[in-house]
N, C-alpha and C positions, 0 to 999 in steps of 0.2 A: 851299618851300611851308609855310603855318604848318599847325600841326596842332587838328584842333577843337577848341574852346573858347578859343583863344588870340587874346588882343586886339589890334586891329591897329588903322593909324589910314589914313582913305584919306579921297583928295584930290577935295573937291566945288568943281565948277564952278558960277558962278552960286548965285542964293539968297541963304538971310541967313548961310551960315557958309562957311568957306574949306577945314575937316578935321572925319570924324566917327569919332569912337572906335568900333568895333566889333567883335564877338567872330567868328573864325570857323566857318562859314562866314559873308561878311556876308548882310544879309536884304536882296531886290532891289528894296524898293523903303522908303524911312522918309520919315513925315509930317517936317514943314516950314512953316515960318509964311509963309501965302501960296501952296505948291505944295506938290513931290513929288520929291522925290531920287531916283532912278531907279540902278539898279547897270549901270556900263558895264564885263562883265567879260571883255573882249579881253583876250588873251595873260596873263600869268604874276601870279599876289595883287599882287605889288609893285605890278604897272601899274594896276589895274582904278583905277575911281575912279567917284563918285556927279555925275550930270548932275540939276541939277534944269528940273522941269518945271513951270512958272507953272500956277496955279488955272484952268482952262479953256482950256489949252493943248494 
């Protein structure tokens, strides 16, 4: 488990980017060109990862 403040890089589905740098804890949800990266955080930091979610979606 990383410990607060510690940067981590987690895997986005969909959208304009494939990894987003962030500190933990990540934040559940970051803007996006066109939508909304959403935090899918099922089971253990390693696994979680950002689904994004289209403008009016």
């Amino acid at each position: 488990m990383p410990n607060p403040g510690e940067r981590m890089l987690i895997r986005c589905e969909g959208g304009p980017t494939q990894w987003r740098a962030v500190t933990f804890p990540p934040p559940q949800e970051l803007d996006a060109s066109g939508g909304l990266y959403v935090l899918v955080d099922d089971g253990p930091p390693e696994q979680w990862w950002y689904e994004f979610v289209p403008d009016g979606g």
